[in-house]
N, CA, C and O atoms as a DFTB+ gen file, in Angstrom:
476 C
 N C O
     1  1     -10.187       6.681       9.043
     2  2      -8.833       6.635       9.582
     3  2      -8.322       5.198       9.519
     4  3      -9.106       4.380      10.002
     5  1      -7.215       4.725       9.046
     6  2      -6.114       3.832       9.401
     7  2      -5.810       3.535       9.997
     8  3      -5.382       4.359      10.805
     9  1      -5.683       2.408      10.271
    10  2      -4.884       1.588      11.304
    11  2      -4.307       0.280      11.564
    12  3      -4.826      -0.825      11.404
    13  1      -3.120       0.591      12.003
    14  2      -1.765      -0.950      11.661
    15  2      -1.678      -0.918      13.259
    16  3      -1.382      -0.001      14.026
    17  1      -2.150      -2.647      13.549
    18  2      -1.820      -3.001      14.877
    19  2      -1.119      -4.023      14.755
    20  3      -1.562      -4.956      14.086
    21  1       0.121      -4.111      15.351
    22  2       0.848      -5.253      15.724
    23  2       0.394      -6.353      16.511
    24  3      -0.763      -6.088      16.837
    25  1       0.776      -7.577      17.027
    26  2       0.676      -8.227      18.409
    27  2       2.083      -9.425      17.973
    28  3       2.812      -9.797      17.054
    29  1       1.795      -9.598      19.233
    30  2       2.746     -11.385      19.234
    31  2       4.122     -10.907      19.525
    32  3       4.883     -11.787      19.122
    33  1       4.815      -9.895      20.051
    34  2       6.336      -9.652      20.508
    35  2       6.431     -10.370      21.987
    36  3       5.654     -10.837      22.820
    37  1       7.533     -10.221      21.852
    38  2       8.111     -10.722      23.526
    39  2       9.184     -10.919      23.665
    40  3      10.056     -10.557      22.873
    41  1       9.419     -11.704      24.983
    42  2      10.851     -12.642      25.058
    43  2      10.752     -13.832      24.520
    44  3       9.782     -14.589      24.548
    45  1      11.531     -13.945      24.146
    46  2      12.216     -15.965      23.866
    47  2      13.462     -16.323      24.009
    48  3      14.211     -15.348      23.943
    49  1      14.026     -17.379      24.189
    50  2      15.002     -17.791      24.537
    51  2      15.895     -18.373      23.197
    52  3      15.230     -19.316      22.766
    53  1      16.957     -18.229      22.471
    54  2      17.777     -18.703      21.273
    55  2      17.160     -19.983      20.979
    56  3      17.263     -20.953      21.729
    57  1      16.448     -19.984      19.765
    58  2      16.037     -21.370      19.181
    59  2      14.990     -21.726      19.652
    60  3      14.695     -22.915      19.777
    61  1      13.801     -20.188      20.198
    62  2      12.779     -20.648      20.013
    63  2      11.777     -20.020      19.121
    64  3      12.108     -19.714      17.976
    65  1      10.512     -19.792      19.580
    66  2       9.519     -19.210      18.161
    67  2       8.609     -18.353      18.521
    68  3       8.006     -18.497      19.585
    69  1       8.359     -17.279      17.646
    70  2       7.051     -16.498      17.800
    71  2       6.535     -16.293      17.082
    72  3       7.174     -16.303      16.030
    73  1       5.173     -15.974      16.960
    74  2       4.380     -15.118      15.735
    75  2       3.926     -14.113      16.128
    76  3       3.260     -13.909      17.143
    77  1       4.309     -13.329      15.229
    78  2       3.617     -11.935      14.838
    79  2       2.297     -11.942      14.524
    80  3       1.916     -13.052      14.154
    81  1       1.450     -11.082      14.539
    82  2       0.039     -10.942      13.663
    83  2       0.398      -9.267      13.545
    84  3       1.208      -8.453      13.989
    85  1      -0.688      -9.332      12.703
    86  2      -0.865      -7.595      12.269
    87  2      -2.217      -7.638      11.642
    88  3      -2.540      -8.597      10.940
    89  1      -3.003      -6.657      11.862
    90  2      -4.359      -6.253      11.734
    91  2      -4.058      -5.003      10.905
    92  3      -2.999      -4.428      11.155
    93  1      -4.868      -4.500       9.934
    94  2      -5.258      -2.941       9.366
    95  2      -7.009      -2.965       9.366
    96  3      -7.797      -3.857       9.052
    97  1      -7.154      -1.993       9.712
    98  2      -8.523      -1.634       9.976
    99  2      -8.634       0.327       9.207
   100  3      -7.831       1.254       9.098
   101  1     -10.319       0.074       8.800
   102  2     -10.385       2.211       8.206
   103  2     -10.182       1.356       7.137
   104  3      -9.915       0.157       7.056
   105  1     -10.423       2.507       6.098
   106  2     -10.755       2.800       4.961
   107  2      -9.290       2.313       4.314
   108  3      -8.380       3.138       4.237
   109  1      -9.184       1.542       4.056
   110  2      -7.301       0.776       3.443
   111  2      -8.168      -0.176       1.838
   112  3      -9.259      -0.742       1.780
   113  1      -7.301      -0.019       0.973
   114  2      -8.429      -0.553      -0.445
   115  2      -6.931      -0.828      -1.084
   116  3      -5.778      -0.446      -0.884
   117  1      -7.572      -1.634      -1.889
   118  2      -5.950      -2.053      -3.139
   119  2      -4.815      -2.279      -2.550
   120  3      -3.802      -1.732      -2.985
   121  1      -4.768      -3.012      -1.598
   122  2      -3.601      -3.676      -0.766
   123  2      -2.994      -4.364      -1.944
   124  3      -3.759      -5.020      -2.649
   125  1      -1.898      -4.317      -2.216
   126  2      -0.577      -5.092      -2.913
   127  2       0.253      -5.203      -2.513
   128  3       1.107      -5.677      -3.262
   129  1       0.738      -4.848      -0.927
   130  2       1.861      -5.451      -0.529
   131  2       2.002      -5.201       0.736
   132  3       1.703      -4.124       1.251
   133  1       2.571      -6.391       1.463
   134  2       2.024      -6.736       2.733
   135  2       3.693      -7.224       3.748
   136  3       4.188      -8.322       3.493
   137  1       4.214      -6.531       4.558
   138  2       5.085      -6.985       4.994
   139  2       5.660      -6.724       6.603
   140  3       5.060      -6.269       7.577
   141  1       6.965      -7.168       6.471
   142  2       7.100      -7.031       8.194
   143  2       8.871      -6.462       8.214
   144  3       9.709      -7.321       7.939
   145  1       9.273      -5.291       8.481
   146  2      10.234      -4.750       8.718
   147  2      10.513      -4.719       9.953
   148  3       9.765      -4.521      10.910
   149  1      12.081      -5.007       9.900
   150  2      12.769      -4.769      11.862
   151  2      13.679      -3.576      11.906
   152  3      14.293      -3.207      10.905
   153  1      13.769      -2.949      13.114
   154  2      14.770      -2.283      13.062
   155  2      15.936      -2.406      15.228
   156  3      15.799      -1.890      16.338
   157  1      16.780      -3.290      14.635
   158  2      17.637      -3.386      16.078
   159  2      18.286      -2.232      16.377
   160  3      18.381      -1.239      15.655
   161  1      18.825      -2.432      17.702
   162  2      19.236      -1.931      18.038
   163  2      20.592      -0.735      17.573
   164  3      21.644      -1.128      18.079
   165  1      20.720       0.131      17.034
   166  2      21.551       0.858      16.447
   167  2      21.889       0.276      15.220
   168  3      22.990       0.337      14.674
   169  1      20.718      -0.387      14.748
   170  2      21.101      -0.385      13.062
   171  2      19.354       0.367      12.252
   172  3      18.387       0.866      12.828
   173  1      19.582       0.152      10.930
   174  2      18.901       1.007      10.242
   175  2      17.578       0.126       9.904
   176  3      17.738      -1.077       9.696
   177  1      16.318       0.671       9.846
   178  2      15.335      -0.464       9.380
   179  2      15.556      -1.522       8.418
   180  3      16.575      -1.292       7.766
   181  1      14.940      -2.663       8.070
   182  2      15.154      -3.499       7.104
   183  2      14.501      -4.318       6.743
   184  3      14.534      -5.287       7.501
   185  1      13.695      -4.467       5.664
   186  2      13.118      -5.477       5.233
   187  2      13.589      -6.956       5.710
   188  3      14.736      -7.401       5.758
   189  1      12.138      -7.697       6.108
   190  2      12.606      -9.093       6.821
   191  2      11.901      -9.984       5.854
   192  3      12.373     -10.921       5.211
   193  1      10.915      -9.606       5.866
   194  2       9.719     -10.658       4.578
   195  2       9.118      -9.764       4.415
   196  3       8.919      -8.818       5.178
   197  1       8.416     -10.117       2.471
   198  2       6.594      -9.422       2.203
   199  2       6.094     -10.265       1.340
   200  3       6.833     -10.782       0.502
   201  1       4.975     -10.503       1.387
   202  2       4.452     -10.781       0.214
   203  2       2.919     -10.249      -0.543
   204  3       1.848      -9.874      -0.066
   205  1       3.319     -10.394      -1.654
   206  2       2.616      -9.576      -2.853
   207  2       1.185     -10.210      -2.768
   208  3       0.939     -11.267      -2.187
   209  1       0.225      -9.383      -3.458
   210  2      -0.971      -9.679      -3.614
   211  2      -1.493     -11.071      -4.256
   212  3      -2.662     -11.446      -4.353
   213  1      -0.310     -11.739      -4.669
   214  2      -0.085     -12.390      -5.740
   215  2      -0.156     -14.208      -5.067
   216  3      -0.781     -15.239      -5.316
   217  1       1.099     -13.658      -3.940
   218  2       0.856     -14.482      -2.861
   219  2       2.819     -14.840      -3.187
   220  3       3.481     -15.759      -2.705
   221  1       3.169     -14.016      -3.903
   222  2       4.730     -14.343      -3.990
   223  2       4.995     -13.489      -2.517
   224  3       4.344     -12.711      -1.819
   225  1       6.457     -14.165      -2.480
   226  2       6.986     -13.707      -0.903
   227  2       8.462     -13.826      -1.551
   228  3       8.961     -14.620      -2.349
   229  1       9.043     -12.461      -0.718
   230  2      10.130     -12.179      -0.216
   231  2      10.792     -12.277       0.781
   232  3      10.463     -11.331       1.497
   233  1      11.857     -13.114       1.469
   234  2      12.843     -12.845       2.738
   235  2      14.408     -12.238       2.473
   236  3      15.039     -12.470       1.443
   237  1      14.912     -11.415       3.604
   238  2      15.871     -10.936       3.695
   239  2      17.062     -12.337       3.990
   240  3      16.789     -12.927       5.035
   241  1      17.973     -12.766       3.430
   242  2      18.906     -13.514       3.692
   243  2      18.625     -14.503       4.849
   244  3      18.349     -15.702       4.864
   245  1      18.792     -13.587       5.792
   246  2      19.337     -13.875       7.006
   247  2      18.091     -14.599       8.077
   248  3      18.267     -14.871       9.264
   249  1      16.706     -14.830       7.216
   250  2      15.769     -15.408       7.773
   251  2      15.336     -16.323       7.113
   252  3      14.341     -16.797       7.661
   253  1      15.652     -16.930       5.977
   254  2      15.020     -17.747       4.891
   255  2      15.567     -19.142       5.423
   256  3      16.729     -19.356       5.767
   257  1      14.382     -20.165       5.429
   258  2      14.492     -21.210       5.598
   259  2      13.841     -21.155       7.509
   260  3      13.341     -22.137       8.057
   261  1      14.036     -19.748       8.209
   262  2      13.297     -19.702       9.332
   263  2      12.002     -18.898       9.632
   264  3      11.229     -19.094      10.570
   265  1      11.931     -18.150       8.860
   266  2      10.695     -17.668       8.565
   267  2       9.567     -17.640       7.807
   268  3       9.708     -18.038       6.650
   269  1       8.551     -17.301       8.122
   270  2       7.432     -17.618       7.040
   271  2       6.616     -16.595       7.329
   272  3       6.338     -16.348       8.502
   273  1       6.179     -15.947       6.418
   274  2       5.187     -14.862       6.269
   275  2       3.614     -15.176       5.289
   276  3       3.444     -15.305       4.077
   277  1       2.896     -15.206       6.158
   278  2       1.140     -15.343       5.696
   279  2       0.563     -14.065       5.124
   280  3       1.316     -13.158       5.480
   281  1      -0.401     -13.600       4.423
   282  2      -1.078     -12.818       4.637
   283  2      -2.592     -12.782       3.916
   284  3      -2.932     -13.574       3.038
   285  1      -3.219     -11.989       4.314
   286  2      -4.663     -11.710       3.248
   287  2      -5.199     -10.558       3.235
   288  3      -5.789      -9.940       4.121
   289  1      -4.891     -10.232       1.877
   290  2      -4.827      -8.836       1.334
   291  2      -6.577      -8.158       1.745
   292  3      -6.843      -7.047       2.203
   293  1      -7.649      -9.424       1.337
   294  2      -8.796      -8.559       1.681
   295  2      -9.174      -9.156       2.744
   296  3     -10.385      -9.213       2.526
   297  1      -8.974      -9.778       4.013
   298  2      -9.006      -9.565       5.141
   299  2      -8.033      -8.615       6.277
   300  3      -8.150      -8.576       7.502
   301  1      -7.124      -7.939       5.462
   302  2      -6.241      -6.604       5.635
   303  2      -5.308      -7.479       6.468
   304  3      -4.679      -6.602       7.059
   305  1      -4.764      -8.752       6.938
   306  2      -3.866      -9.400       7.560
   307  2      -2.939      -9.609       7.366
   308  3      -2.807      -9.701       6.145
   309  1      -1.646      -9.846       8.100
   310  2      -0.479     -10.475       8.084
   311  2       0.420     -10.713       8.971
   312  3       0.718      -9.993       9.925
   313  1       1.101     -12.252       8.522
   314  2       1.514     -13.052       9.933
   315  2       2.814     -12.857       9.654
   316  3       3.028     -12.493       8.498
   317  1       3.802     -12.994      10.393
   318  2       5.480     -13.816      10.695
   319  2       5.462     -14.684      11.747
   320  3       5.286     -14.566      12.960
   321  1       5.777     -15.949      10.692
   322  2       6.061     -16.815      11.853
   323  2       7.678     -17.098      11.859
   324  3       8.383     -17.514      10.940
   325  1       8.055     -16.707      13.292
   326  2       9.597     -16.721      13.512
   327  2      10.455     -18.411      13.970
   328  3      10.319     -18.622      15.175
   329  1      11.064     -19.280      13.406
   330  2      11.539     -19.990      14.255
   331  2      13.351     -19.884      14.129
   332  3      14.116     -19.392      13.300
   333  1      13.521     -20.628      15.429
   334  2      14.804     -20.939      15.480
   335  2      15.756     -19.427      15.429
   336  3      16.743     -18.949      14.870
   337  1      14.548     -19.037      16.566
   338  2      15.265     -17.459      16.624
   339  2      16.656     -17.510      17.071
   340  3      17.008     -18.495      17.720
   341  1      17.564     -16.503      16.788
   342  2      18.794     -16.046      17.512
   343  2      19.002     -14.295      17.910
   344  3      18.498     -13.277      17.435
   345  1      19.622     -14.448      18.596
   346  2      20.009     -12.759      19.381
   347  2      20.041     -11.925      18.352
   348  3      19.570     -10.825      18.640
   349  1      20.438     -12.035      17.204
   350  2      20.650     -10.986      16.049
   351  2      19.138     -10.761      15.721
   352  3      18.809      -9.684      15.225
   353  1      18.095     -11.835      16.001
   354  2      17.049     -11.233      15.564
   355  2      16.302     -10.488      16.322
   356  3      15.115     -10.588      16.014
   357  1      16.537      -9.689      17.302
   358  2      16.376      -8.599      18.524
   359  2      16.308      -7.925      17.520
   360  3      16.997      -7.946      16.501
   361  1      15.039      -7.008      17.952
   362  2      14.430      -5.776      16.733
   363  2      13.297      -5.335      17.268
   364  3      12.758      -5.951      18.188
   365  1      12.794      -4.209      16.756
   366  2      11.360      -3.551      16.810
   367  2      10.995      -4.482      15.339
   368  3      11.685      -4.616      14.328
   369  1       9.467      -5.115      15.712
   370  2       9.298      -5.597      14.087
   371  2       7.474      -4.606      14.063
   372  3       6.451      -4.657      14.745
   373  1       7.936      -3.837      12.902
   374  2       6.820      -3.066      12.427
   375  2       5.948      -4.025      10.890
   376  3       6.377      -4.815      10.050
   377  1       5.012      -3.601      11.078
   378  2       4.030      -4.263       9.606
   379  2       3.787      -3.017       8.693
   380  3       3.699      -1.880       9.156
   381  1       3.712      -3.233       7.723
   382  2       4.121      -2.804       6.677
   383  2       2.687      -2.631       5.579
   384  3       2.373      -3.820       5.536
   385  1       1.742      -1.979       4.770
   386  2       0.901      -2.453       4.445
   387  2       0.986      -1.558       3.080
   388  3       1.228      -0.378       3.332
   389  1       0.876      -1.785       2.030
   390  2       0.916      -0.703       0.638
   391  2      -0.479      -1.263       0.027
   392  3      -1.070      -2.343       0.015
   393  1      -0.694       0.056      -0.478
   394  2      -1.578       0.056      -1.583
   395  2      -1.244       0.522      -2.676
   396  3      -0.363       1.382      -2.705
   397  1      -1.879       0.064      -3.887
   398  2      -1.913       0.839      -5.228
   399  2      -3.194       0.945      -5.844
   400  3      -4.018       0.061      -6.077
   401  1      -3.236       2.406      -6.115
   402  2      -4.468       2.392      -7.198
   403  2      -3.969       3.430      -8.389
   404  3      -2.894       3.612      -8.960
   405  1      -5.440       4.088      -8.486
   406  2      -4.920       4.898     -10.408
   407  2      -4.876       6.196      -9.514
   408  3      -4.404       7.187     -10.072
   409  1      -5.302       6.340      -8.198
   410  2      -5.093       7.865      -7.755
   411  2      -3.604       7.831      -6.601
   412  3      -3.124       8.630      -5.796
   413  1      -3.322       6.685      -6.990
   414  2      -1.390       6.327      -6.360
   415  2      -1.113       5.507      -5.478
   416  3      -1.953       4.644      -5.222
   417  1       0.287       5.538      -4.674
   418  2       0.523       4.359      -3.685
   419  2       0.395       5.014      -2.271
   420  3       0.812       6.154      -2.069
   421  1      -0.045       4.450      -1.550
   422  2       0.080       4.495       0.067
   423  2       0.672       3.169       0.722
   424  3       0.811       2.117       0.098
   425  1       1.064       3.390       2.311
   426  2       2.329       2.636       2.634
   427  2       1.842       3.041       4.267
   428  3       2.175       4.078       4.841
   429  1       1.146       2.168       4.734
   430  2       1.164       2.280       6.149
   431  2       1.604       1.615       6.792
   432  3       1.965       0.524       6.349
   433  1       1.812       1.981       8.300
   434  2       2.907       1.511       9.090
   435  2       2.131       0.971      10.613
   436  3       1.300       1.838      10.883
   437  1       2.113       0.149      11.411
   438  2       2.500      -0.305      12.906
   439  2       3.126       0.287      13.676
   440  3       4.260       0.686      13.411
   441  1       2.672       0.441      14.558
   442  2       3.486       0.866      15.786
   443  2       4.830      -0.087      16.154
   444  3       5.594       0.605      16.828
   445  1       5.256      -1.138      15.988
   446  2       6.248      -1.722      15.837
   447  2       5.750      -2.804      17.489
   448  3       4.944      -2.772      18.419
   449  1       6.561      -3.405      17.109
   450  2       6.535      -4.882      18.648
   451  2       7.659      -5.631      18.531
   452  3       8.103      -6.265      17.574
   453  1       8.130      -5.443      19.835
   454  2       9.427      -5.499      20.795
   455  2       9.473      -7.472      20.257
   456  3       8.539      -8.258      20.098
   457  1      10.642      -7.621      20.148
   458  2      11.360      -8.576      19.940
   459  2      12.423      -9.560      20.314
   460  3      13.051     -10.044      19.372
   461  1      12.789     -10.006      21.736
   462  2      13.790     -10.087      22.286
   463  2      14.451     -11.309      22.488
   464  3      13.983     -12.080      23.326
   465  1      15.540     -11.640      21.811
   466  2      15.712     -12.834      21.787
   467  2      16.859     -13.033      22.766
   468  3      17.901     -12.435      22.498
   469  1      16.807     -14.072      24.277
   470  2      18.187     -13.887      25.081
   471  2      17.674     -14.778      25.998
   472  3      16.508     -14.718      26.387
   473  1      18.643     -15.775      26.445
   474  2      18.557     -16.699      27.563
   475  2      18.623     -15.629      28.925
   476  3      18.574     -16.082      30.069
């Protein structure tokens, strides 16, 4: 069995910082892609960062230059480190974990961790 654990949510106050971690544990093989999706309050999920097995990384607009995403594909890990948060970045942030092999892709998910950014 699988398993995506989050940690590192909370409160913070505008313009400050958190990190995420995320653990996968069970039988998980051929990790190629490793990431961290939010979804706020009455909007739709969304890619925030990932990065590839490769060690290339992706950010969504609206975090680049404040975020940074770690990971290690065969220690099943991956980080977000958040700074210079603001209120828009209030979200559930879930981890994200894909595999590929020759018998196909899988795509597991986190329970998600609360995010709250507000004086």
């Amino acid at each position: 069995q699988v398993q995506v654990v989050e940690s590192g949510g909370g409160l913070v106050q505008p313009g400050g910082s958190l990190r995420l971690s995320c653990a996968a544990s069970g039988r998980i093989f051929s990790i190629n892609l490793m990431g961290w999706y939010r979804q706020g309050p009455g909007k739709e999920r969304e890619l925030v960062a990932a990065i590839a097995r490769d060690g290339t990384t992706n950010y969504v607009d609206s975090v680049t230059d404040r975020f940074t995403i770690s990971g290690d594909s065969a220690k099943k890990t991956v980080s977000l480190h958040m700074n210079s948060l603001k209120p828009e970045d209030t979200a559930v942030y879930y981890c994200m974990i894909r595999t590929s092999s020759r018998w196909g892709t899988e795509t597991y998910w986190g329970q998600g961790t609360q995010v709250t950014v507000s004086s």
